[in-house]
FIPA-67781 format. One line per 2 residues: number of its first residue (from 1); for each residue x, y, z of C-alpha. Coordinates in steps of 0.5 Angstrom, whole numbers. Example, Ala and Ser with C-alpha at 12.3 -4.5 7.8 and 13.67 -1.06 7.14 Angstrom:
# residues 2
1	25,-9,16 ~ 27,-2,14
END
This chain:
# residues 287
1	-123,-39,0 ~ -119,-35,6
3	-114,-40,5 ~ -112,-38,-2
5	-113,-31,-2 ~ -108,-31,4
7	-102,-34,1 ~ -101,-28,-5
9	-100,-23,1 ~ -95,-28,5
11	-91,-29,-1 ~ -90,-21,-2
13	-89,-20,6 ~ -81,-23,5
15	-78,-19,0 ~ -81,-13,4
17	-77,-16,10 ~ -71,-16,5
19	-71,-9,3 ~ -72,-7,9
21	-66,-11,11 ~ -62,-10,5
23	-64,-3,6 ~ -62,-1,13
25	-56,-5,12 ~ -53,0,6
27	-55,6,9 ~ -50,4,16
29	-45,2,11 ~ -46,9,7
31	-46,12,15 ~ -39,9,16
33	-37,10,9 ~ -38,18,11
35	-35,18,18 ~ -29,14,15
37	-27,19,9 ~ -29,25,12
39	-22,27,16 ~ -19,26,9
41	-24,30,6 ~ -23,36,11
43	-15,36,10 ~ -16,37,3
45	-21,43,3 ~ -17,45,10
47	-10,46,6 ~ -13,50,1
49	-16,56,6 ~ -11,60,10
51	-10,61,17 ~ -14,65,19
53	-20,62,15 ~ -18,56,17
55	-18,58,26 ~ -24,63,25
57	-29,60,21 ~ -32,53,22
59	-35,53,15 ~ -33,45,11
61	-32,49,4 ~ -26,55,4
63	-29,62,2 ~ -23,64,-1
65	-20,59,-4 ~ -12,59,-5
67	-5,55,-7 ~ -1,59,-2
69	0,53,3 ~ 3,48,-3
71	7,54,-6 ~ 10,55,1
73	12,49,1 ~ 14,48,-6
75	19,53,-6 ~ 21,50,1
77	29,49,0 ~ 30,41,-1
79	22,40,-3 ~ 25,38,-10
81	31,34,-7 ~ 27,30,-2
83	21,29,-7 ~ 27,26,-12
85	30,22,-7 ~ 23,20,-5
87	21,17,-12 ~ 28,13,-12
89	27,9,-6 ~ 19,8,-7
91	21,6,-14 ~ 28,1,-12
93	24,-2,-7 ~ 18,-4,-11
95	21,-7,-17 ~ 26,-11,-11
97	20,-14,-8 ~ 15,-16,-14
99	22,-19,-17 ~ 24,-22,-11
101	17,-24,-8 ~ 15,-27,-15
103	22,-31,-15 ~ 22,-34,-7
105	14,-35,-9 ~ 14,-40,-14
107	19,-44,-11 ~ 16,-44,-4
109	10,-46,-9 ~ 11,-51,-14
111	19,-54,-12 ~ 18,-60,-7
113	25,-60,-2 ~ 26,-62,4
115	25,-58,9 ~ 21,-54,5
117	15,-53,9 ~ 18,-51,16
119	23,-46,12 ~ 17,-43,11
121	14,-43,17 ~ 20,-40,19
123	20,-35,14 ~ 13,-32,17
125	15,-33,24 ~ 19,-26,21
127	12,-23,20 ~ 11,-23,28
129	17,-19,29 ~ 16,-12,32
131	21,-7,27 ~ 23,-3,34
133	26,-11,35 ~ 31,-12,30
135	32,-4,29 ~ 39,-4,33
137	42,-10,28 ~ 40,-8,22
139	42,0,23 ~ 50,-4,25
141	50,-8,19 ~ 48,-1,15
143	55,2,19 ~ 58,-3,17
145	57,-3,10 ~ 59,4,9
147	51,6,7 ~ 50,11,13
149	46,17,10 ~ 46,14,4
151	39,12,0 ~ 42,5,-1
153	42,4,7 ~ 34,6,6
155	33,1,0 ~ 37,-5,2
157	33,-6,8 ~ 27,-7,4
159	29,-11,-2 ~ 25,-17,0
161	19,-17,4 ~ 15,-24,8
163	9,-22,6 ~ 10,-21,-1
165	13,-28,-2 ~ 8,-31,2
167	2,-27,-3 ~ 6,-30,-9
169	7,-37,-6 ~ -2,-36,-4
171	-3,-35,-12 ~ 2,-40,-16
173	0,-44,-11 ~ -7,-44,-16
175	-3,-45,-23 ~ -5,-52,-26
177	0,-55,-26 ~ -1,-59,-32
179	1,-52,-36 ~ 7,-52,-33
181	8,-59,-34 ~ 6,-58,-42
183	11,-53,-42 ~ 16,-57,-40
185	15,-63,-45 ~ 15,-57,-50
187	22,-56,-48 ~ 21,-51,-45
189	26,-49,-39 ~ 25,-46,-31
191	26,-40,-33 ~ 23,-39,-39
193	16,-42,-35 ~ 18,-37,-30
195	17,-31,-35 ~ 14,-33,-40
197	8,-37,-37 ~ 7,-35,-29
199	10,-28,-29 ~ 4,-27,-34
201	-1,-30,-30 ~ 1,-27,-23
203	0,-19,-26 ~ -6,-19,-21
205	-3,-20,-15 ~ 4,-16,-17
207	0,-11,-18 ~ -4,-11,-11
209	3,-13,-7 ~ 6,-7,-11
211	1,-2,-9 ~ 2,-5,-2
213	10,-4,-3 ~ 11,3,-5
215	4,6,0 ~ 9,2,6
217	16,5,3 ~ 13,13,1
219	10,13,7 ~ 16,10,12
221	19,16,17 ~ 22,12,24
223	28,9,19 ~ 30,14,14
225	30,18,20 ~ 35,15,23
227	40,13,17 ~ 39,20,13
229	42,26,17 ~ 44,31,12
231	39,35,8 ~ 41,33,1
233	39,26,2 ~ 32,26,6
235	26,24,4 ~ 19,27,4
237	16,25,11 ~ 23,27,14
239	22,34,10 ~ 15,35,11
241	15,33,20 ~ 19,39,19
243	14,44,18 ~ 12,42,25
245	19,46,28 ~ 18,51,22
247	11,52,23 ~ 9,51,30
249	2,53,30 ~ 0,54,22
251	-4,49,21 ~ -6,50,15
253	2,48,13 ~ 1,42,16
255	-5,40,12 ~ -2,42,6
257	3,37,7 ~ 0,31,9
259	-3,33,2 ~ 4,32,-1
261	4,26,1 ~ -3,23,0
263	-3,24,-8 ~ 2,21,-10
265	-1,14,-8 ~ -8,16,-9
267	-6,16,-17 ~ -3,11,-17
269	-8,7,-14 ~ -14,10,-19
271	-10,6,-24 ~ -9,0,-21
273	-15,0,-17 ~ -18,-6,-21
275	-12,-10,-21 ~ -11,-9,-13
277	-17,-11,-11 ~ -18,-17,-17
279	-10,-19,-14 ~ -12,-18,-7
281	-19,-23,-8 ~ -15,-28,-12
283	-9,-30,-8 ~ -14,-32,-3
285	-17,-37,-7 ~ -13,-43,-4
287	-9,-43,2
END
């Protein structure tokens, strides 16, 4: 009698023990969530007070709420100039590397030849060099090809991209083969199977390599910095590391600028969010 009545409690003391678990674990992942976005979360609300609130007060929220910060910058002359040549460079340099990435991947994943698999060993051997080791090269081949203080010597370096063709190889990889072959029979050539059939297939995973791409380009400062001189032909983390010679100590400017930068690819990724990460999981899924 003991004995059977003992076990309903026994049953009901394990998924306590796992709520407890479940629970204390969700609220150290909500704690580090919070640490993690709240540096971001103080930038925004900072750019938006103004200098003397923002040195005086040590309130989170502003009291007085302003768009002075954005509209300084704004009028600066060049915003509009470098926020144009910004988008142009972003915008090349993804679609190159989807293009390019999508095509190099598809052969290093459903083309036997030989050498195949060293050539592409050797290819990822590229991803363990430091950029600061190849910098010097590629600013001389850029001298010589007459782009000095041009946009293409910006985007030429960054038509192609190792990770990118290694990400697509990782998802074409998984392609039935007997699609591919099925098309083949139905007469079908290459590059119609290209475009028609695994293209398609790949919108995930070129969605989730564009995000990565065009975060890396709008955010790049070290080669712009050394390639473009003249004003006209500067990009926007160029234009905006200058607010620190212009405003030494306003930092209020400095917040509102890392702003001008962060939004753009925080839109982007709101609408491509489901895609990056359905890209991100699936290219995973054979290696």
């Amino acid at each position: 009698m003991d004995i059977a009545s003992s076990r309903p409690l026994v049953k009901n003391v394990f998924p306590v023990r796992t709520l407890l678990s479940q629970g204390s674990i969700h609220i150290l992942l909500l704690f580090l969530a919070i640490i993690a976005v709240l540096p971001l979360f103080w930038s925004i609300f900072a750019s938006f007070k103004s200098y003397k609130e923002l040195v005086t007060s040590r309130d989170f929220f502003p009291h007085v709420w302003t768009l002075g910060n954005y509209d300084e910058i704004i009028n600066k002359n060049g915003f509009g100039i470098a926020l144009i040549n910004s988008i142009i460079v972003s915008s090349v340099v993804t679609l190159s590397t989807i293009a390019t990435s999508s095509a190099v991947g598809y052969v290093f994943a459903r083309y036997n030849f030989p050498g195949r698999d060293k050539l592409f060993m050797v290819l990822l051997s590229t991803m363990m060099l430091p950029f600061a080791v190849v910098l010097v090269p590629l600013y001389v081949m850029i001298v010589g090809l007459g782009l000095t203080n041009e946009l293409g010597g910006v985007i030429v370096v960054a038509l192609w991209s190792t990770f990118g063709m290694f990400m697509m190889r990782q998802f074409m990889q998984s392609i039935p083969s007997e699609l591919l072959d099925a098309a083949r029979i139905d007469g079908a050539g290459e590059l119609r199977i290209f475009a028609g059939i695994v293209l398609p297939l790949s919108t995930a995973p070129m969605a989730a390599l564009s995000v990565f791409t065009f975060l890396g380009s709008w955010d790049n400062f070290l080669w712009p910095l050394i390639v473009l001189s003249s004003q006209e032909k500067q990009t926007l983390p160029i234009l905006l590391n200058g607010l620190k010679s212009l405003y030494w100590t306003r930092y209020e400017m400095w917040t509102a600028g890392s702003m001008m930068t962060v939004i753009p690819v925080m839109i982007l990724y709101v609408f491509a969010s489901k895609y990056f990460i359905r890209g991100v999981a699936m290219t995973g899924m054979k290696a």
